[in-house]
FITIDO-298998 format. One record per residue: y, z, x of N, C-alpha, C in turn; residue in three letters. Coordinates in steps of 0.2 Angstrom, whole numbers, padded with zeros to 4 digits, always signed. Layout:
! residues N
YZXYZXYZXALA ...
//
This chain:
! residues 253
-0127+0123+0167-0128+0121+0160-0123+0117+0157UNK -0119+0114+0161-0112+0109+0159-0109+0113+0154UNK -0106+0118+0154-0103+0124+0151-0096+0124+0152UNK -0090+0124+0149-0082+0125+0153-0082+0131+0151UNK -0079+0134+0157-0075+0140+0157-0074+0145+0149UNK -0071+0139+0148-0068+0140+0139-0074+0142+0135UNK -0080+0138+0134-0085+0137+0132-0089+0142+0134UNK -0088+0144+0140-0095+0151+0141-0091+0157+0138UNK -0086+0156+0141-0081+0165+0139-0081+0165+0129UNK -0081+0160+0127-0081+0161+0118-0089+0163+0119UNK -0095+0159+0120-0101+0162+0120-0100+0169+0121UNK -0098+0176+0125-0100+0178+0132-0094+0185+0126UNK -0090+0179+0124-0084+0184+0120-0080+0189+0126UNK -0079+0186+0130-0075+0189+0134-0069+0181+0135UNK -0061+0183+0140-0058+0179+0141-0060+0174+0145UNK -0058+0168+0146-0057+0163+0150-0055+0165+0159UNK -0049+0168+0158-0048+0170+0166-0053+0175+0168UNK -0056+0180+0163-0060+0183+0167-0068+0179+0170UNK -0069+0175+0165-0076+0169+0170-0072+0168+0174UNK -0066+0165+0175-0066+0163+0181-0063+0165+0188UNK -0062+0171+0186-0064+0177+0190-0068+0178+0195UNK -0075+0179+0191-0082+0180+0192-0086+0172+0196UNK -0082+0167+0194-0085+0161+0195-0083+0160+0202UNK -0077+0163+0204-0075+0159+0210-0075+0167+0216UNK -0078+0170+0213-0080+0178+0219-0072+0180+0219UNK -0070+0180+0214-0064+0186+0215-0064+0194+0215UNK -0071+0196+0210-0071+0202+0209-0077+0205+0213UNK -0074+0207+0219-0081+0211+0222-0087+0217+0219UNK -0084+0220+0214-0090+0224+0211-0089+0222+0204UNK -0092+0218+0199-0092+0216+0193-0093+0223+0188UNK -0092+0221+0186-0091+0228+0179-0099+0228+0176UNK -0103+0234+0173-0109+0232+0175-0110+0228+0166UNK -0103+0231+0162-0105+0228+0155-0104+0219+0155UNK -0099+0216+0161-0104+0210+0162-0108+0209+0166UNK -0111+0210+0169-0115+0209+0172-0122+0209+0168UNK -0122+0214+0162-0127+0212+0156-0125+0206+0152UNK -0120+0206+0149-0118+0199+0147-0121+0194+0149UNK -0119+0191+0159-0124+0185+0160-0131+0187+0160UNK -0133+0192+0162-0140+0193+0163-0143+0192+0155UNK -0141+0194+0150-0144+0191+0145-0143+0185+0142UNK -0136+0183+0142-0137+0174+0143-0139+0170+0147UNK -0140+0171+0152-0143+0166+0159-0151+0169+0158UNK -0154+0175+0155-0160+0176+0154-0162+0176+0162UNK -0159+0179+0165-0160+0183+0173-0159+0189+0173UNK -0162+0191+0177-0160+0199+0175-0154+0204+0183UNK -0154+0206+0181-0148+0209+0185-0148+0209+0193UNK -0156+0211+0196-0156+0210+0203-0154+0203+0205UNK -0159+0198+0199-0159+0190+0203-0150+0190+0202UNK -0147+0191+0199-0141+0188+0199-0135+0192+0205UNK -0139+0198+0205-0136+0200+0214-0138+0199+0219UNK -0144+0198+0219-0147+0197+0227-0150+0191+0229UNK -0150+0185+0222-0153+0179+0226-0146+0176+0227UNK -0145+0170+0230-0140+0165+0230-0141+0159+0225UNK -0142+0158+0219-0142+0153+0214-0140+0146+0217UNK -0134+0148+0221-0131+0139+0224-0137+0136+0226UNK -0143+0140+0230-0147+0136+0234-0153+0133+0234UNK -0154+0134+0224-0159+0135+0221-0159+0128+0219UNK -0167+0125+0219-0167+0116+0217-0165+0120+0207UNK -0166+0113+0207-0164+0111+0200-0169+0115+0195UNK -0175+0114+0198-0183+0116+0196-0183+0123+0196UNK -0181+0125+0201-0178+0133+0201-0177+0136+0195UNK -0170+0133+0196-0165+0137+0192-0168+0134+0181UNK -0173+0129+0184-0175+0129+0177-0179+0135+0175UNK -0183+0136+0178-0189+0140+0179-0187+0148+0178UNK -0182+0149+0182-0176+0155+0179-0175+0155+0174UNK -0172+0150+0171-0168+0149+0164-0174+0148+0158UNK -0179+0148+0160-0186+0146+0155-0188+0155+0153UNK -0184+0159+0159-0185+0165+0156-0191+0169+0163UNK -0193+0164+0168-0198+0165+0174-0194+0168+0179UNK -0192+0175+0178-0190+0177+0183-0193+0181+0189UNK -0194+0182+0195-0199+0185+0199-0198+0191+0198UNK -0190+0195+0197-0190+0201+0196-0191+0206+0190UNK -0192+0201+0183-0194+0205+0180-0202+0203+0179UNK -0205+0199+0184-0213+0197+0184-0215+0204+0188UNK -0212+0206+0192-0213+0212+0198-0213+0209+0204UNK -0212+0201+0202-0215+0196+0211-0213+0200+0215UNK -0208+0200+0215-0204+0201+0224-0204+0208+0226UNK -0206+0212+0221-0207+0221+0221-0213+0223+0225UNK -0212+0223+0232-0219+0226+0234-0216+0236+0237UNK -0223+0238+0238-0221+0245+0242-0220+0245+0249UNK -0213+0245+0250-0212+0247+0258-0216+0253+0261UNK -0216+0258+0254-0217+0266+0258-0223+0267+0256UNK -0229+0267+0263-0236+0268+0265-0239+0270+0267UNK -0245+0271+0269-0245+0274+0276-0253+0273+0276UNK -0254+0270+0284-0261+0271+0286-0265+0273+0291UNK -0271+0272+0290-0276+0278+0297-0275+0272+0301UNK -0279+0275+0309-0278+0273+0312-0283+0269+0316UNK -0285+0264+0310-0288+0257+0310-0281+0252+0307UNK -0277+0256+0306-0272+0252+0303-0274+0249+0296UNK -0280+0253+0292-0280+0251+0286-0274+0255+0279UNK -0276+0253+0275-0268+0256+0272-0272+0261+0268UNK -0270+0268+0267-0273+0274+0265-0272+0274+0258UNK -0278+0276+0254-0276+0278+0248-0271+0285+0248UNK -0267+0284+0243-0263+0293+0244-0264+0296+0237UNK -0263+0301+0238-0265+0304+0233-0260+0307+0231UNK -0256+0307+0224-0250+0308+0222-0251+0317+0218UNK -0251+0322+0220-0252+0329+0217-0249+0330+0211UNK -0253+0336+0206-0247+0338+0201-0243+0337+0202UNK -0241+0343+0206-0234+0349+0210-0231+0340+0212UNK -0232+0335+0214-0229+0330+0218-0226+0325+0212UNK -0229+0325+0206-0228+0321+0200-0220+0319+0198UNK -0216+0326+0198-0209+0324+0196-0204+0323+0202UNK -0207+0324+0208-0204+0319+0213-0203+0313+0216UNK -0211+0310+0212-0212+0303+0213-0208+0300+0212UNK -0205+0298+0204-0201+0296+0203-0193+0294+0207UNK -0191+0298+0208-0186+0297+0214-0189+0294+0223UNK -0196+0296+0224-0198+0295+0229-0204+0291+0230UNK -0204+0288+0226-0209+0283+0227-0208+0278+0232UNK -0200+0276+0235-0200+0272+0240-0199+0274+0245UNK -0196+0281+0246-0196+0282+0252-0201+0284+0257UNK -0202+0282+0261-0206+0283+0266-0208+0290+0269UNK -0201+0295+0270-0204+0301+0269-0207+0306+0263UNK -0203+0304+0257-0210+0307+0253-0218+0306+0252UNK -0218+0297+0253-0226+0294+0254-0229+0298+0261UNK -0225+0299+0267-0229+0302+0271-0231+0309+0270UNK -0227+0313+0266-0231+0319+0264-0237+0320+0258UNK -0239+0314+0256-0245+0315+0254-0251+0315+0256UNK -0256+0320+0253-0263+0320+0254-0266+0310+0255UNK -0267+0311+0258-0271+0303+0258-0280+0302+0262UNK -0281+0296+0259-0293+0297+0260-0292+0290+0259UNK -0296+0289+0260-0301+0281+0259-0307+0280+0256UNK -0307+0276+0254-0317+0275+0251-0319+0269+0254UNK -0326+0268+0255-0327+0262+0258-0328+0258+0251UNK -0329+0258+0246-0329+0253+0239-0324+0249+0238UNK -0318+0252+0242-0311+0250+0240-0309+0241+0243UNK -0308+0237+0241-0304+0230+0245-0298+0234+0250UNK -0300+0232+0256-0296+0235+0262-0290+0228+0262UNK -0291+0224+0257-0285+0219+0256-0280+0221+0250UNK -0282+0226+0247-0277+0230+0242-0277+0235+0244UNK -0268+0235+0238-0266+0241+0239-0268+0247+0234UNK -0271+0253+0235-0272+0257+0231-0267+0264+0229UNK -0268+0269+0225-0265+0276+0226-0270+0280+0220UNK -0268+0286+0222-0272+0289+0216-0268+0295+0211UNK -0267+0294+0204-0263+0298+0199-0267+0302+0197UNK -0262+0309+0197-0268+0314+0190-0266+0311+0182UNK -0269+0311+0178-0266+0313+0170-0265+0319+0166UNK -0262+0317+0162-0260+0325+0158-0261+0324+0149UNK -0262+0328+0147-0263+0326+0140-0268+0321+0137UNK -0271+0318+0130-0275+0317+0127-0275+0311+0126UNK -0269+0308+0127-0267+0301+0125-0272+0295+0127UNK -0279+0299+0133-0282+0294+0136-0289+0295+0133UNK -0290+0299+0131-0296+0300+0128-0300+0296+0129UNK -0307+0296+0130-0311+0301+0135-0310+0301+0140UNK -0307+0298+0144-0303+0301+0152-0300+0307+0150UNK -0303+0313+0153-0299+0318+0151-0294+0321+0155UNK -0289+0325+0151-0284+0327+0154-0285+0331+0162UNK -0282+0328+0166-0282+0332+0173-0287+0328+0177UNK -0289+0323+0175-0294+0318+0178-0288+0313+0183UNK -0291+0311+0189-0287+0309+0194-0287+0300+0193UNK -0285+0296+0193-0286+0287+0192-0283+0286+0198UNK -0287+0280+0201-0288+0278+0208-0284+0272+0204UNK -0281+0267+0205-0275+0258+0202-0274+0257+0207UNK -0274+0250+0209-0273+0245+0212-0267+0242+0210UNK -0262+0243+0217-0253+0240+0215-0253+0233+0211UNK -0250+0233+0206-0249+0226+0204-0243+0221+0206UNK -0241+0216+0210-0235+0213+0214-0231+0210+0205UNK -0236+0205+0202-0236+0200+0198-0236+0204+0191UNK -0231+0208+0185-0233+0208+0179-0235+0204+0175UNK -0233+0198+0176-0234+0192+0172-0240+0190+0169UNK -0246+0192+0173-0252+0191+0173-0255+0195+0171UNK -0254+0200+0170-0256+0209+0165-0261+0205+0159UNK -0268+0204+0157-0269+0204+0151-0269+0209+0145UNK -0273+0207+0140-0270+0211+0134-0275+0219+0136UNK -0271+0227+0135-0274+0230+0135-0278+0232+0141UNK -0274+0229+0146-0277+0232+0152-0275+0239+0154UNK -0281+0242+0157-0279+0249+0159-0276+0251+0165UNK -0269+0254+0165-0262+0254+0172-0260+0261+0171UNK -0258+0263+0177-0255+0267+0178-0245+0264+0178UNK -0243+0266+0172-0235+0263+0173-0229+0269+0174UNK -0226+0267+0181-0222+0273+0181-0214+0269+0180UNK -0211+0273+0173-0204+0271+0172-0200+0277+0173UNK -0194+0274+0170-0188+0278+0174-0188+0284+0171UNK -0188+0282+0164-0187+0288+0160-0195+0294+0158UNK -0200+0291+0158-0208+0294+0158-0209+0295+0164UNK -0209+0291+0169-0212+0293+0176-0219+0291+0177UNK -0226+0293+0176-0231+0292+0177-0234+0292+0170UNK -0237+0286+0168-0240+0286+0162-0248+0282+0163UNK -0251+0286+0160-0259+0281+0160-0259+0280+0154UNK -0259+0271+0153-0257+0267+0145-0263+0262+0147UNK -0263+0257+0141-0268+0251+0138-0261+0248+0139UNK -0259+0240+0144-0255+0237+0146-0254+0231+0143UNK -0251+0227+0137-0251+0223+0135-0245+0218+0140UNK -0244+0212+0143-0239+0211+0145-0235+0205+0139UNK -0228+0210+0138-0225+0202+0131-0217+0201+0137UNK -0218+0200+0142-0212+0198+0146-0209+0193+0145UNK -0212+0184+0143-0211+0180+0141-0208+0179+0133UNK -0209+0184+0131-0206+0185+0122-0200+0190+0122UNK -0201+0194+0124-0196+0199+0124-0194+0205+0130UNK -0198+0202+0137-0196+0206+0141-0198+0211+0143UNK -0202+0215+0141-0206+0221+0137-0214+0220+0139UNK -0214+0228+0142-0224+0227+0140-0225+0236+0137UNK -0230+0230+0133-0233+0235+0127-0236+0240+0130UNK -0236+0246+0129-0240+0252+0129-0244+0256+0124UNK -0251+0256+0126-0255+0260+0119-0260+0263+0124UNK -0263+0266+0118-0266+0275+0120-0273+0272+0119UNK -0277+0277+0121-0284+0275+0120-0285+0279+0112UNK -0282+0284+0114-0282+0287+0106-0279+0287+0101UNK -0281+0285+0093-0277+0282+0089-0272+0288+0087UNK -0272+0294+0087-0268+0297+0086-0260+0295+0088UNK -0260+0292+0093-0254+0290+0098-0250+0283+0096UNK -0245+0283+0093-0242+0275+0090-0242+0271+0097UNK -0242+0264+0098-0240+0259+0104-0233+0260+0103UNK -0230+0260+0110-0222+0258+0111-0222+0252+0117UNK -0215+0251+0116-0213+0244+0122-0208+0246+0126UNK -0207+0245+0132-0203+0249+0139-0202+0241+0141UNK -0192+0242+0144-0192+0234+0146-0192+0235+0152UNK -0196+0230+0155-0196+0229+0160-0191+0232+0166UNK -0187+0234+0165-0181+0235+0168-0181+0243+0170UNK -0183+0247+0166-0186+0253+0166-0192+0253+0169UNK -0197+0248+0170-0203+0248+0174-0202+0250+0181UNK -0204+0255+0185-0201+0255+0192-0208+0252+0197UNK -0214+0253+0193-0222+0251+0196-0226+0250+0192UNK -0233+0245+0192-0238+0246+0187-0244+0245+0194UNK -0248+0248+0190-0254+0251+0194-0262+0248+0190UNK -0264+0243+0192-0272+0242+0190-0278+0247+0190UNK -0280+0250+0187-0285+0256+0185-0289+0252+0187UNK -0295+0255+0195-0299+0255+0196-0305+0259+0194UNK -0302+0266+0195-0308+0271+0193-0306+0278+0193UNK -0309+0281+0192-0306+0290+0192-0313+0296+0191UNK -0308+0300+0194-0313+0307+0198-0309+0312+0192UNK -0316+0314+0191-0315+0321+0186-0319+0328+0188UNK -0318+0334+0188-0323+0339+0189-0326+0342+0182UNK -0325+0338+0178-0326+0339+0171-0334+0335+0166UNK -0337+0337+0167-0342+0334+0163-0344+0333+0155UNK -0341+0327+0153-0341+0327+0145-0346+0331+0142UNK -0344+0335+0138-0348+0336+0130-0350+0332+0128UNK -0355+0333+0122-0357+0330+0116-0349+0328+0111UNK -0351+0321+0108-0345+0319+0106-0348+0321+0098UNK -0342+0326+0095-0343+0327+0087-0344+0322+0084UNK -0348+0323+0077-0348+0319+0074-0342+0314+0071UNK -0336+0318+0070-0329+0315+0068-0327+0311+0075UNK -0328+0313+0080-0327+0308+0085-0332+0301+0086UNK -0337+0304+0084-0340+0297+0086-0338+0292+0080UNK -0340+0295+0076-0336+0291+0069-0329+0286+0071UNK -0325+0293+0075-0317+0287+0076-0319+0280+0081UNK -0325+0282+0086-0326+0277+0089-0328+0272+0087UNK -0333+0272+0083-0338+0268+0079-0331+0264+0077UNK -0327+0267+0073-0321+0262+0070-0318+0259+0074UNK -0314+0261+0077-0312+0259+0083-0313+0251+0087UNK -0323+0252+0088-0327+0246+0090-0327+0242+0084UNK -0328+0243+0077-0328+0239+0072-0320+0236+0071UNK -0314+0238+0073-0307+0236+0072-0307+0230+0078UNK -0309+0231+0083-0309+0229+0090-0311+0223+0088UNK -0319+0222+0085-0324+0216+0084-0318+0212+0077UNK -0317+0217+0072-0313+0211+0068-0307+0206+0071UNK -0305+0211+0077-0299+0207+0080-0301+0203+0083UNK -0303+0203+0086-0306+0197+0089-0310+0192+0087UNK -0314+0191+0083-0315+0189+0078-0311+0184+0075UNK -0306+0188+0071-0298+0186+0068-0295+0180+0072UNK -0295+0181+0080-0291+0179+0084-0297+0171+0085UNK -0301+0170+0088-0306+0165+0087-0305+0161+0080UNK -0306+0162+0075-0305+0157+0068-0298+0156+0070UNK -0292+0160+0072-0286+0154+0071-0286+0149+0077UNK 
//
């Protein structure tokens, strides 16, 4: 960035000798409050800035970084080590249990927790992706009801998440959530989460928090819907008519 020493550290509000420090590999474990510092000035996020080499990067790279295109907060380079297949060598859907829900979190890459799951196959499934299958809990998914199983398809790339897509997102702090996935990574790093049901306000989780997102293919229930009240079909009817104004709205500008 043609930047001196003197000139980043006044940005960065830290000293001088400590950029250069940092600049020339003096400090084998960085402190993690700089390590946020560069990471949100160079607009990198903390893996790239520890695990890629930056020296080796064309110019094009490193712009494409700095534009805010990072691969790891895209999910690029985040794929599942821990899987497991039959013995056609095809990759098995697994099936993630209640009783198994608060251990994912911690275990979702290890390979022996993945091996202690129930796992099945479907022949409907692309035997070129990867799949798993989540329960849900609670209302926020309406009509998907609670205790209903969701079959997702891993996502590598978050970047490409359109508006409202249906994911299974598992973060650090919630663990396994079935949300409507808006992706605002480019604006502020962040993807949107919203409920099917208006009761539920939208929130935004940063990407940094995100440990997996999951494409909603489909889901197993033992539940066969009711008749919807009439106050419920009413919400939906609204619902469908806010949707068409939106979009609508969006087409004129």
């Amino acid at each position: 960035m043609k930047m001196s020493q003197v000139a980043l550290a006044e940005k960065l509000d830290i000293s001088r000798p400590k950029v250069n420090t940092h600049e020339n590999g003096h400090v084998k474990n960085p402190p993690m409050a700089d390590m946020v510092l560069f990471s949100d000035f160079f607009r990198m996020s903390i893996d790239t800035l520890v695990k890629v080499d930056l020296s080796k990067l064309s110019e094009l790279k490193l712009r494409d970084l700095e534009a805010g295109n990072d691969v790891y907060l895209k999910g690029g380079s985040i794929r599942i080590l821990a899987t497991t297949v039959n013995n056609d060598n095809r990759e098995n859907v697994e099936l993630v249990p209640v009783k198994a829900k608060a251990g994912y979190l911690s275990g979702h890459s290890d390979p022996g927790f993945i091996s202690k799951l129930p796992v099945f196959n479907l022949p409907q499934l692309d035997v070129n992706r990867k799949y798993r299958m989540f329960p849900t809990e609670g209302d926020s998914m309406l009509p998907v009801p609670e205790g209903a199983f969701v079959i997702a398809e891993f996502l590598q790339d978050w970047s490409g998440i359109k508006e409202k897509t249906p994911c299974i997102v598992v973060t650090k702090e919630e663990g396994i959530s079935f949300k409507l996935v808006t992706g605002r990574i480019k604006e502020n790093r962040s993807l949107l989460l919203e409920s099917l049901n208006s009761l539920y306000e939208p929130y935004e989780v940063d990407v940094m928090e995100v440990l997996e997102v999951w494409k909603f293919h489909s889901y197993f229930t033992e539940n066969i819907p009711g008749p919807m009240s009439s106050m419920e079909q009413m919400g939906r009817d609204v619902r469908e008519i806010k949707a068409t104004l939106h979009t609508l709205a969006k087409k004129e500008k």
